[in-house]
C-alpha positions in Angstrom: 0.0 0.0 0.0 1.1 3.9 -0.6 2.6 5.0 2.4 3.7 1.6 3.4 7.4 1.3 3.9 8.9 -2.3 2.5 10.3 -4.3 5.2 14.1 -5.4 4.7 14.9 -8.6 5.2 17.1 -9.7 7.8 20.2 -10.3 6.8 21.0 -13.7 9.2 17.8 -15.0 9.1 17.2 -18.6 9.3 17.3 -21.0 6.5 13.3 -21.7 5.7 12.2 -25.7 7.0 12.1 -26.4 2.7 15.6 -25.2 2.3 16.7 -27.0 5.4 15.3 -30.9 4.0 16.4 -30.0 0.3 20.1 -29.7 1.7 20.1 -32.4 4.1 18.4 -34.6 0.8 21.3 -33.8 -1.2 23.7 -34.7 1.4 22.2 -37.7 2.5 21.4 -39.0 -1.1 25.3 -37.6 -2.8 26.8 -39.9 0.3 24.6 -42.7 -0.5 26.3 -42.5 -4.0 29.7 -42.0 -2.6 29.3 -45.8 -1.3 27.7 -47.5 -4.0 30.3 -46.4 -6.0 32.6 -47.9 -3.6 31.3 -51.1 -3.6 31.1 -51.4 -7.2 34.8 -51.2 -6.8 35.7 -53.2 -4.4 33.6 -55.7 -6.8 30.2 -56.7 -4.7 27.6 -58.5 -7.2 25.0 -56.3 -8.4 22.3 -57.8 -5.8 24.7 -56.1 -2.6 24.8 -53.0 -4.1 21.2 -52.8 -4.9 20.7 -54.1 -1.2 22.7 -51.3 -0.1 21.2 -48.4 -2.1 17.7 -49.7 -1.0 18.6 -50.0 2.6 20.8 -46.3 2.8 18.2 -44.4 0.8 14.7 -42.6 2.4 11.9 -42.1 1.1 10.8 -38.4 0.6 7.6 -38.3 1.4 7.9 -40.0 5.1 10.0 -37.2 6.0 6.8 -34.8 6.4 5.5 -35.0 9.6 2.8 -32.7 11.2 3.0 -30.4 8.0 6.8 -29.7 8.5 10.0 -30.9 7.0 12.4 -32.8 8.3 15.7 -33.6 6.6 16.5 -37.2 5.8 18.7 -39.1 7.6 21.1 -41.2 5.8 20.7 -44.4 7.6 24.7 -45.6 8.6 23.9 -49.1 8.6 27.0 -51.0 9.5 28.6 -53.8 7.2 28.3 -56.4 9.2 24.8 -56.0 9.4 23.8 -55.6 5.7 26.4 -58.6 4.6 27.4 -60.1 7.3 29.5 -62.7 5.4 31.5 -60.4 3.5 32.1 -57.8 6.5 33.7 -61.0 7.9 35.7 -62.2 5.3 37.2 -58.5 4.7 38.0 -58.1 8.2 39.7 -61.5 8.7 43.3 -61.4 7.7 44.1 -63.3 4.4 44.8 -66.7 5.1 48.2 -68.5 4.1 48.5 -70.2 0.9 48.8 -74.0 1.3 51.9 -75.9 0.9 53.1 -76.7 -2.9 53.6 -80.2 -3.0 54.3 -81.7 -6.3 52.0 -83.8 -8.1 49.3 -82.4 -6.3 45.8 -80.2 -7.4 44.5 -77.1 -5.8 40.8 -76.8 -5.9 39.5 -73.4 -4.6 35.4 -72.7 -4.2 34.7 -68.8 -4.2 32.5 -66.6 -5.9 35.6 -64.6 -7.6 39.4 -65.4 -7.5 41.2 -64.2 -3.7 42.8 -67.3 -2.8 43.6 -69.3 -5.9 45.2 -65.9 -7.4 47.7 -65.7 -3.9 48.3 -69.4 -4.3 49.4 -68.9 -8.1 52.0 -66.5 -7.1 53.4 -68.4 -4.4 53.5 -71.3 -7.1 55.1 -68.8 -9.8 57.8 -68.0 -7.1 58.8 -71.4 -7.3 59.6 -70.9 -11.1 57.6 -73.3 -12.4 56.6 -73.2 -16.4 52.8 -72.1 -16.0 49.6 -72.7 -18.6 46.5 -70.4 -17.3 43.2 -71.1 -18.6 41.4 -67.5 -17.8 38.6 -65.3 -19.2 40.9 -62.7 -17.7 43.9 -62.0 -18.7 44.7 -59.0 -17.4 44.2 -60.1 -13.5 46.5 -62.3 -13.5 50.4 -61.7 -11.9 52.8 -61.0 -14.3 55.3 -63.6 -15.1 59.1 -63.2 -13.6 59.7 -65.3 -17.5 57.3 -64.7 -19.9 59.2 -67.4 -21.9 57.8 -70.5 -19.4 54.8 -68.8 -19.6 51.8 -68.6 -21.5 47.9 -67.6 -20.9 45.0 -69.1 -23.2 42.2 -66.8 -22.9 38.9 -68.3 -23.9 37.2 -66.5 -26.3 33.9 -67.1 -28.2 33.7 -69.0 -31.5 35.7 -67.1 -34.5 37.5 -64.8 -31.9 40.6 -67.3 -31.6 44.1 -66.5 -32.8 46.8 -68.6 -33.9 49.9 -67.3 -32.1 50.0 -65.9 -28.7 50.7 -61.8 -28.5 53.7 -60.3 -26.6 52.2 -60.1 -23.2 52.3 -64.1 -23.9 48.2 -64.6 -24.3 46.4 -66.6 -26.8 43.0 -66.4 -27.4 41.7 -70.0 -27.4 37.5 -70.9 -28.1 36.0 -73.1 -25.1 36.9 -76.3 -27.3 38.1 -79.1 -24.7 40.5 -80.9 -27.2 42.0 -77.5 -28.6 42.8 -76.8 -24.8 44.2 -80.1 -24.3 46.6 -79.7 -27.4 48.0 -76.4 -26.6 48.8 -77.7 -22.6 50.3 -81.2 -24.4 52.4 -79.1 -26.9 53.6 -76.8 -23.7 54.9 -79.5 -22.0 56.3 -81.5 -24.9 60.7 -81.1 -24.2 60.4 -79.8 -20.4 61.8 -82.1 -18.2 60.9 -80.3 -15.1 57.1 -79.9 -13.6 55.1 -77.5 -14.8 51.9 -75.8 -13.4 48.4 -75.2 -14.8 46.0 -72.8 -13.5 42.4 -72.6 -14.7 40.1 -70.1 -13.5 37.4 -70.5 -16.5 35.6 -73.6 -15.8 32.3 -71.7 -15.5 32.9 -70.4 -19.1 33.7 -73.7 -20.3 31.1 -75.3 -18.4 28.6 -73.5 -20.2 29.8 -73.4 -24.0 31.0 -77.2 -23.6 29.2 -78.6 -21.4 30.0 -80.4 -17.8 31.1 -83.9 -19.5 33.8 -82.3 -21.6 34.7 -80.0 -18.9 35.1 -82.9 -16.1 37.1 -84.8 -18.6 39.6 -81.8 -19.1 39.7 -81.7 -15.2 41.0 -85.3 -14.9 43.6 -85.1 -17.7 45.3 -82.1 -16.3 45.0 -84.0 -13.0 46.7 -87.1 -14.2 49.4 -85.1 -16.4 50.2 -82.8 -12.8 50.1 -86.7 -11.1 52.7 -87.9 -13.6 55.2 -85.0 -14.3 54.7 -83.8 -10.7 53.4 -80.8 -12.0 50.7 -78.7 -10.0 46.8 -77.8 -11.0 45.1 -74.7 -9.7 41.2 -74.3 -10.2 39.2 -71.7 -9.0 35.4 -71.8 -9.7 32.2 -70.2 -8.0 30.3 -73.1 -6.4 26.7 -71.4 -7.1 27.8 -72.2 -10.6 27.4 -76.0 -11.0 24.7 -78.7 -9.3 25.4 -80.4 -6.0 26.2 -84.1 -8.5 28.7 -81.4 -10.4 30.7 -80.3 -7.3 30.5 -84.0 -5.9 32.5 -84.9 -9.2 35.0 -82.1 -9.1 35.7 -82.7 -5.5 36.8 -86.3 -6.2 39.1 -84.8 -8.3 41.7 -82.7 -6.5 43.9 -83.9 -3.3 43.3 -80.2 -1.6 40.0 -78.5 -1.5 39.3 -74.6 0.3 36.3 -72.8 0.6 37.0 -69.2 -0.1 34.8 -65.8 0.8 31.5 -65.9 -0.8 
C-alpha cells in the first residue's frame, strides 16, 4: 500500500524448513552414492549394491510429519549387518596359501578369484613353467619369465588367434580338445614340472558342457600326477549342481572354501 514502507529482510535469518530438508536430501542422497560407488569397486555383485542403495536411501515423502519438513537421515547401517558374510571375510586377515607339494591339485570354491590368485603367485615364485586357462587376462600376476609362460584366454567361436601376443596370451574358443593340445604341446621337451592354472571352468562349463569340462579336469589332473606338475582351479560353487561339485571334488587332493 502507498505509504507503506517495505520491510528489509534480515540479513541472518534462518534458512526456511524447505531449504533446510532440500540440503540435508542432497547430502544424504550424494553420500549414499559416494558408497555404491565404492562397492562397485571393491567388486560386490550387483544384488549387494542394490541391497545397499535400498537400505541407505529414504523415502521423501515419510520425512513430512505434522505439516513440517524434516531432513532425511542417511541411515549408517553397519557392514556387518547388511552382509554379514562379506564384512567378515574382509576383516579377517588373508589366510596362508597352502603348501606346494608336487604332483598335487589345488581346488579353490569362491564366488571370484582371492585365494587361488595368492596361491598362483606363491607357485610362480617357485619358477615353475605355467599354462592359465582365464577369461581374464589381465588379473593375473605377471610372469618373472614370460618365456615359461603362456595364458589361453577363452574367447567365443571365430574370436581365436593362432599365435599368442607379446604379453604371452592366446585367445583360445571353449573347445576341450583344442585346450588339451595347446597344454600337451607346452609340456612337450620340459623335463621339469610344470603348473596349470584354470580359473574358466564356469565359461567352459557352459559353452562345452560339464562332461567335456570334467574330462579336461581329470587329464590335467593325471598329467600334474605324472610330471609332478601342480593344478590350480578356481570356480564359484553357485555355478554347477550339487552331483557337479560332488564330481569335481573327487578330483583334487586339496580342496578350500574361499569368501563368498
Amino acid at each position: 500500500m502507498e505509504g507503506e514502507q517495505e520491510r528489509p529482510s534480515k540479513p541472518n535469518s534462518p534458512p526456511s524448513p524447505e531449504s533446510e530438508y532440500s540440503r540435508g536430501y542432497e547430502d544424504g542422497t550424494r553420500e549414499t552414492l559416494r558408497e555404491v560407488v565404492s562397492f562397485i569397486a571393491r567388486g560386490h555383485s550387483a544384488s549387494e549394491v542394490r541391497l545397499l542403495a535400498e537400505t541407505r536411501l529414504d523415502h521423501p515423502g515419510a520425512e513430512w510429519r505434522g505439516g513440517l519438513p524434516r531432513p532425511p537421515v542417511n541411515r549408517r547401517v553397519p557392514l556387518e549387518a547388511l552382509l554379514p558374510g562379506r564384512a567378515r571375510a574382509e576383516a579377517e586377515p588373508a589366510p596362508a596359501p597352502p603348501s606346494i607339494l608336487p604332483g598335487y591339485s589345488y581346488l579353490f570354491f569362491e564366488t571370484s578369484p582371492h585365494l587361488a590368485p595368492t596361491f598362483l603367485v606363491e607357485v610362480m615364485r617357485k619358477g615353475m613353467p605355467l599354462v592359465a586357462i582365464t577369461r581374464h587376462p589381465e588379473s593375473l600376476p605377471p610372469a618373472p619369465d614370460p618365456g615359461r609362460f603362456l595364458a589361453l584366454h577363452l574367447v567365443g567361436e571365430g574370436a581365436a588367434s593362432e599365435e599368442a601376443n607379446l604379453s604371452g596370451v592366446r585367445s583360445v574358443e571353449a573347445d576341450t580338445q583344442t585346450l588339451t593340445g595347446i597344454v600337451e604341446r607346452f609340456r612337450e621337451g620340459r623335463d621339469e614340472p610344470i603348473a596349470c592354472y584354470f580359473e574358466a571352468l564356469e565359461y567352459l562349463n557352459a559353452e562345452a558342457g560339464f562332461d567335456r569340462t570334467i574330462r579336461l579336469i581329470h587329464w590335467l589332473n593325471t598329467a600334474a600326477q605324472k610330471g609332478r606338475g601342480v593344478l590350480i582351479v578356481s570356480t564359484d560353487p553357485a555355478s554347477l549342481s550339487a552331483s557337479q561339485l560332488s564330481a569335481l571334488r573327487r578330483d583334487f587332493n586339496f580342496v578350500r572354501q574361499g569368501p563368498a
